[in-house]
C-alpha positions as CSV (number, residue, x, y, z in Angstrom):
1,X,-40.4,110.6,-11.3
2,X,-36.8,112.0,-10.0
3,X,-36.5,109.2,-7.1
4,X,-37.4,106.1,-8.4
5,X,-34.4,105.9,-11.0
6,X,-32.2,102.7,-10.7
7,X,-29.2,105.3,-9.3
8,X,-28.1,105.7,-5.9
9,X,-26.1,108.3,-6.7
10,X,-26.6,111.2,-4.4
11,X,-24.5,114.4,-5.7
12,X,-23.5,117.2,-2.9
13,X,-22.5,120.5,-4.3
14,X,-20.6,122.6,-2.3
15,X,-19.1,119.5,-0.3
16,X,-16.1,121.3,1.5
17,X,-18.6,123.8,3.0
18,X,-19.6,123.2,6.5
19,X,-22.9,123.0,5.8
20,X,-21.9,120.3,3.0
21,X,-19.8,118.4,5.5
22,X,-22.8,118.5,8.1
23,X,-25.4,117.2,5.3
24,X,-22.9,114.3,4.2
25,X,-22.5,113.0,7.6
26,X,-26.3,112.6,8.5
27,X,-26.9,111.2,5.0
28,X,-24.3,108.5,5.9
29,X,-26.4,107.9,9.2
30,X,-29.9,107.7,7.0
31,X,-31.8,105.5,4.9
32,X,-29.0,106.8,2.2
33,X,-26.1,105.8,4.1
34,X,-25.8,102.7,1.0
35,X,-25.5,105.5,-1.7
36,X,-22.8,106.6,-4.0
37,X,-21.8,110.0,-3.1
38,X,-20.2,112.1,-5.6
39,X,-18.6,115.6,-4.2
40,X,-18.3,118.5,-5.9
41,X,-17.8,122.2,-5.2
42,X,-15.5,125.4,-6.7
43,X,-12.0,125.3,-7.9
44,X,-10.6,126.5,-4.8
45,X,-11.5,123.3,-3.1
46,X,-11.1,121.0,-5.6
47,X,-8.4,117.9,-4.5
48,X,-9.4,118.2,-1.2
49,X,-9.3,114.7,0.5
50,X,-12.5,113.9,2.4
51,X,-14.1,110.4,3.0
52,X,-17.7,109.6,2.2
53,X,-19.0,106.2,2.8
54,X,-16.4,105.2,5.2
55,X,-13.7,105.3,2.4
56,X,-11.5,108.0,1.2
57,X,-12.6,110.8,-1.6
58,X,-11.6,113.9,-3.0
59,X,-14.0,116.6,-3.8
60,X,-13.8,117.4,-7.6
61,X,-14.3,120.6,-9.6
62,X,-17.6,120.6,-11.8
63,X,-17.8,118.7,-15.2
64,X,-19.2,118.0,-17.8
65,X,-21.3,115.0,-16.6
66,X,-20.9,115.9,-12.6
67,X,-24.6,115.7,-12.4
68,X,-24.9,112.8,-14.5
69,X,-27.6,109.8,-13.1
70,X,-27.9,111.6,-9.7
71,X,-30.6,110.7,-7.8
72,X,-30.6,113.6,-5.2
73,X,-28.6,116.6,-6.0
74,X,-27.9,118.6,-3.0
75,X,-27.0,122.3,-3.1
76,X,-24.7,123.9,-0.1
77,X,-22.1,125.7,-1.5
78,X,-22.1,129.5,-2.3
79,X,-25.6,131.0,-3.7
80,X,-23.7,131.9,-6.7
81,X,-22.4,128.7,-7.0
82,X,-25.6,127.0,-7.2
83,X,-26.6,129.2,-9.6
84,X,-24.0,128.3,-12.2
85,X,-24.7,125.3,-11.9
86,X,-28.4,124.9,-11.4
87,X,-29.0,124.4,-15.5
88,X,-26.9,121.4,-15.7
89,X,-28.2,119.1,-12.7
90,X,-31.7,119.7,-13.7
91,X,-31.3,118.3,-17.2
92,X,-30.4,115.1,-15.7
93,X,-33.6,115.0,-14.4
94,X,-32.6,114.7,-10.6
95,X,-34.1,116.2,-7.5
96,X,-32.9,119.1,-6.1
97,X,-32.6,120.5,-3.1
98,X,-31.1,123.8,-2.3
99,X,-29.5,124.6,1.4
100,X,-27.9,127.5,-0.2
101,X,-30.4,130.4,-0.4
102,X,-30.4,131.1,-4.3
103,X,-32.9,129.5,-5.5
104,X,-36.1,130.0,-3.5
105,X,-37.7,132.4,-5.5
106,X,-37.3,130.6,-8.6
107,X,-40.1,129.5,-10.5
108,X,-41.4,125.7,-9.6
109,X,-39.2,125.7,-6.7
110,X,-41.3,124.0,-4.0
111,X,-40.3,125.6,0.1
112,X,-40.3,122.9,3.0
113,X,-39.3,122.6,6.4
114,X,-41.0,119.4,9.1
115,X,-44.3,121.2,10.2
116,X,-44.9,123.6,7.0
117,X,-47.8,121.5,5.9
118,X,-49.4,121.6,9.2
119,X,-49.0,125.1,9.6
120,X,-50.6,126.1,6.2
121,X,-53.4,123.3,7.3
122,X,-52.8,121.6,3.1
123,X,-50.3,118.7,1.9
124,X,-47.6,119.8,-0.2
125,X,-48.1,120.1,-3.6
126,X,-47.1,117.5,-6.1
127,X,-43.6,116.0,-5.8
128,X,-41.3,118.9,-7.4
129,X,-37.8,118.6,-9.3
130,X,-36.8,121.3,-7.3
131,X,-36.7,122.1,-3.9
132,X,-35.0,124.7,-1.4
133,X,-34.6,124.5,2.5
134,X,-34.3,128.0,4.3
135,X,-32.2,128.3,6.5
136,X,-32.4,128.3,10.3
137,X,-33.6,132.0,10.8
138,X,-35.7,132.0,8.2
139,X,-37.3,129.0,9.2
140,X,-37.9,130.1,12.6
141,X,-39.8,133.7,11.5
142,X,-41.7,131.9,9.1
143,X,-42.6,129.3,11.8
144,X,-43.7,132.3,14.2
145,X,-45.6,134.0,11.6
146,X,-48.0,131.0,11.0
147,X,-48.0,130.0,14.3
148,X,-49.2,133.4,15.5
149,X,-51.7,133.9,12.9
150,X,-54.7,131.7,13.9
151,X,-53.9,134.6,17.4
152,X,-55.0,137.8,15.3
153,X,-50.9,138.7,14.2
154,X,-51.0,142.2,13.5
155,X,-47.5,142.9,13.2
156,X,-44.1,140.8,13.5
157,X,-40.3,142.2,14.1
158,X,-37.7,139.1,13.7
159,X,-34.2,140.3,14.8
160,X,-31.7,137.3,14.1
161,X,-28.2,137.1,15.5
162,X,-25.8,135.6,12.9
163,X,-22.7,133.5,14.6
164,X,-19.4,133.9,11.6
165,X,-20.2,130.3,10.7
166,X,-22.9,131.5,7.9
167,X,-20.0,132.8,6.3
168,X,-17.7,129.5,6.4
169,X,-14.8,127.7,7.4
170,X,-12.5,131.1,7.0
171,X,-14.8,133.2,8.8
172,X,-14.6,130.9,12.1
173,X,-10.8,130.7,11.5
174,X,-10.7,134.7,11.6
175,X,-13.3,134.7,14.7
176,X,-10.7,132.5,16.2
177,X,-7.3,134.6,15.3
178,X,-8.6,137.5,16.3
179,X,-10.2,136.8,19.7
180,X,-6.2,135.4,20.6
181,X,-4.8,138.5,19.2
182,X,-7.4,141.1,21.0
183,X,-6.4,138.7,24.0
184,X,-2.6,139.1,23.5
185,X,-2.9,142.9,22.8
186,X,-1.4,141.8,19.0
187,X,-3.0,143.5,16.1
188,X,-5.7,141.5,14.2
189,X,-6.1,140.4,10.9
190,X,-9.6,140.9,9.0
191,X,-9.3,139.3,5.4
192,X,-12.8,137.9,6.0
193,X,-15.1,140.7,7.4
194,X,-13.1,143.7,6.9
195,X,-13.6,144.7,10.3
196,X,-13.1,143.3,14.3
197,X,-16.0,141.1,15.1
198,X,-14.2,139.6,17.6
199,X,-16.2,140.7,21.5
200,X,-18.4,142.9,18.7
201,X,-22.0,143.1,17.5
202,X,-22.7,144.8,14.6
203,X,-25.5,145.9,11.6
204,X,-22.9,145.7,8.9
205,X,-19.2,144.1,8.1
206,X,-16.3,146.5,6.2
207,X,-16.9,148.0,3.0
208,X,-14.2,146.0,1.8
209,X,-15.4,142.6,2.9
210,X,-17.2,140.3,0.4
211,X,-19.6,139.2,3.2
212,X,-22.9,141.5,3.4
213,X,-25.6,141.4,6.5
214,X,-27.6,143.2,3.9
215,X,-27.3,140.1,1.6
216,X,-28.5,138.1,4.1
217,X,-31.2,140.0,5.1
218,X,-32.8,139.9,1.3
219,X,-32.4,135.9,1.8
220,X,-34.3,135.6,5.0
221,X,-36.9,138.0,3.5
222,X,-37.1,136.2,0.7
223,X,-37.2,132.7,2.2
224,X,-40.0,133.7,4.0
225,X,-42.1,135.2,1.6
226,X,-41.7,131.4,-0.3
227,X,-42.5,129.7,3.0
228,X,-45.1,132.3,3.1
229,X,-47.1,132.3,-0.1
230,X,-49.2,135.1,0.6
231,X,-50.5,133.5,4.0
232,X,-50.7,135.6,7.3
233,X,-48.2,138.8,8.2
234,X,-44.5,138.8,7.0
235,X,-41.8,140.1,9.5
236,X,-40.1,143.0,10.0
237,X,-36.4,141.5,9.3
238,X,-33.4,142.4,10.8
239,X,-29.6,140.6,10.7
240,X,-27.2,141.2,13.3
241,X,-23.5,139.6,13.6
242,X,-22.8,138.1,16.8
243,X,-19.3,137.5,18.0
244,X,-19.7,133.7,18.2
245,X,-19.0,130.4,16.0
246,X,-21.8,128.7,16.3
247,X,-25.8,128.7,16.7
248,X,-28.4,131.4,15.6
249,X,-30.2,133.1,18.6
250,X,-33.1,135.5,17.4
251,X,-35.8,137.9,19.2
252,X,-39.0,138.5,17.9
253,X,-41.7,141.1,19.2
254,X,-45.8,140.1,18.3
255,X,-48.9,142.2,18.1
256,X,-51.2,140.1,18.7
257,X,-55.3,140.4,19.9
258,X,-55.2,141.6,23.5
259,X,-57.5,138.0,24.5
260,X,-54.3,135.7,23.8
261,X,-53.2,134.1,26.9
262,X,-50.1,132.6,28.0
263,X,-51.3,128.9,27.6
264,X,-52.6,130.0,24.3
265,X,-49.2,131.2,23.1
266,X,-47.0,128.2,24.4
267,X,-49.9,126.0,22.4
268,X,-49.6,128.0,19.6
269,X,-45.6,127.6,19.8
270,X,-45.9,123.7,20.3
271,X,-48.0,123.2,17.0
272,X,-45.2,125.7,14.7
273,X,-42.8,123.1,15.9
274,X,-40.6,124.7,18.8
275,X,-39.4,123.0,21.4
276,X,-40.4,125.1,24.6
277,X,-37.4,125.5,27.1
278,X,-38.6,126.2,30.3
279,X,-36.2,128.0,32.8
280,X,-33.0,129.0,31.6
281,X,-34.2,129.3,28.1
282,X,-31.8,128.5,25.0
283,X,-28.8,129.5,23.7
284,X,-26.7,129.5,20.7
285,X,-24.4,126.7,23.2
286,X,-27.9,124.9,24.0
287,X,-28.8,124.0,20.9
288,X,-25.5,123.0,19.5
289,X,-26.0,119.8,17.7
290,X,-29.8,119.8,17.5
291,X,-32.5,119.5,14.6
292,X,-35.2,121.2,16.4
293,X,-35.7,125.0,17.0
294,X,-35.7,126.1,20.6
295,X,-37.8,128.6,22.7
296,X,-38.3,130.3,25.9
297,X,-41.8,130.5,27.0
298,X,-43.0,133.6,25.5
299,X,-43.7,136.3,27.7
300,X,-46.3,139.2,27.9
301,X,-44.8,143.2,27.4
302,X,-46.9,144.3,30.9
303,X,-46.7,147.7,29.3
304,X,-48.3,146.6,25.8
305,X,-51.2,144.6,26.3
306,X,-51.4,142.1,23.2
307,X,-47.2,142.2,22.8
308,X,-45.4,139.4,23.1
309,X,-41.6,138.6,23.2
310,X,-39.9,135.6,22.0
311,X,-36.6,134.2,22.4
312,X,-34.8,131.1,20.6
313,X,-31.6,129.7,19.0
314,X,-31.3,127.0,16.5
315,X,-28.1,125.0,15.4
316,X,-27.6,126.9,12.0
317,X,-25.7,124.2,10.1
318,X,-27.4,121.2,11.8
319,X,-31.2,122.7,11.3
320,X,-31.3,122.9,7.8
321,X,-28.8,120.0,7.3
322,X,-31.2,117.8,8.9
323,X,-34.4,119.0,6.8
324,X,-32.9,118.7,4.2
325,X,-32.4,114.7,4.9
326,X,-35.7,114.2,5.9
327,X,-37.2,116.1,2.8
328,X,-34.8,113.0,0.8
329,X,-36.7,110.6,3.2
330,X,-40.4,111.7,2.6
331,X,-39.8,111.9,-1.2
332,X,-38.5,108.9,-1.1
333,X,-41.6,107.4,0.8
334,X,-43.8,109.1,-1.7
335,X,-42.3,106.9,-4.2
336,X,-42.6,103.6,-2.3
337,X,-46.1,104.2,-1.7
């Protein structure tokens, strides 16, 4: 099996994203805080000085023999570059786990979030050599979707509000310069997005821009139909930008049988694995820093009977970061017992 090799080596692929910095930083507080971390990730960011371990390291461009003896092989660059590199790590005979969306469909590729289990009432299959973690939106419809289910779920919409930090450290930076400049009066700069999302929402970034909502869309769709498998009703899926750094709010509208009750809905929340917010409810600032996904109690559309409204937020980077560590920690168990 993958995990119980002699190595400690755990690789991180896409190291210099922030995703990539969020994973190495809760690795070093784990069980795997004693491993030997090896960074890698594009050209671009190769020679970047980083530390890992407590003690300095560069991230370094991929090799021949990058992968080599890795124990864990974490993915959380670019979808495209996992996919280059996907064919060398799993000669080595690693296990993989993909943060980065591009490899969720593949064949063998095993889907898992805390909860997932539970929710489709089986254990997991068989220890895989490859396995993806969706990210925070799609982990939250899919969560709904099984939740609601065992409540007759007739029909799901999932509208997902996407802060610039999906599309990296440049994409905050340009967030940043432009909400000073729209400030100041001063023209802005849009290298990134192609367009002002500064104190904007919007369906779709600038023609011109290599970042696509539309891309993003077919990942979430396609994440949940993996986390999914044919059980209960996929969502309706929509992406929105939202002029913030940080944290994934989303909305989602359920037809459900006219019987459910409020205390049956806030149950059925509890057991997908939200955390119910009374009050105030979340927000992308609430959840900043957390691992779990949070919720306002959902509410009954007076005018709709069986139609229920759902509000939440979820720390994008942190979410699936810290899945993806405790995935590493319950293979790992699997081993030992």
């Amino acid at each position: 099996m993958p995990l119980d090799r002699d190595s400690h080596r755990i690789v991180i692929a896409g190291a210099s994203s922030l995703l990539g910095a969020e994973l190495k930083s809760l690795l070093e507080e784990s069980r795997f805080a004693a491993s030997e971390f090896r960074l890698l990730d594009e050209e671009f960011a190769a020679g970047t000085l980083t530390e890992a371990g407590g003690e300095a390291a560069v991230i370094q461009p991929v090799e021949e023999g990058s992968f080599e003896r890795a124990r864990l092989v974490f993915f959380t660059g670019s979808a495209g570059f996992t996919r280059a590199n996907v064919k060398a790590a799993r000669k080595t005979g690693a296990t993989l786990i993909d943060l980065s969306g591009a490899l969720s469909e593949d064949p063998g590729t095993l889907v898992w979030f805390p909860g997932m289990d539970a929710l489709h009432d089986a254990e997991s299959q068989k220890p895989a050599h490859l396995y993806a973690v969706p990210s925070a939106a799609a982990t939250a419809a899919g969560s709904l979707a099984l939740g609601l289910a065992p409540h007759g779920l007739r029909r799901l919409t999932f509208t997902a509000f996407q802060p610039v930090s999906e599309a990296g450290r440049a994409a905050v930076e340009e967030l940043e310069s432009q909400t000073s400049h729209l400030l100041s009066f001063q023209s802005i700069g849009k290298p990134v997005f192609d367009t002002q999302v500064a104190f904007t929402m919007l369906d779709r970034f600038g023609s011109e821009s290599s970042q696509k909502l539309s891309a993003v869309r077919d990942r979430v769709r396609a994440e949940i139909g993996a986390v999914l498998t044919g059980k209960g009703i996929a969502p309706a899926v929509q992406i929105l930008h939202a002029p913030v750094f940080y944290g994934s709010a989303f909305s989602a509208c359920a037809e459900l049988d006219a019987v459910a009750d409020q205390t049956a809905m806030i149950g059925a929340c509890k057991r997908a694995g939200f955390a119910l917010t009374p009050g105030d409810g979340p927000s992308n600032v609430s959840v900043a820093g957390e691992s779990l996904i949070q919720l306002a109690e959902p509410e009954a559309d007076p005018s709709q009977p069986g139609t229920w409204w759902f509000w939440g937020a979820a720390d994008n980077i942190r979410l699936p970061a810290a899945n993806a560590v405790k995935l590493a920690a319950k293979l790992a168990d699997k081993v030992a017992s």
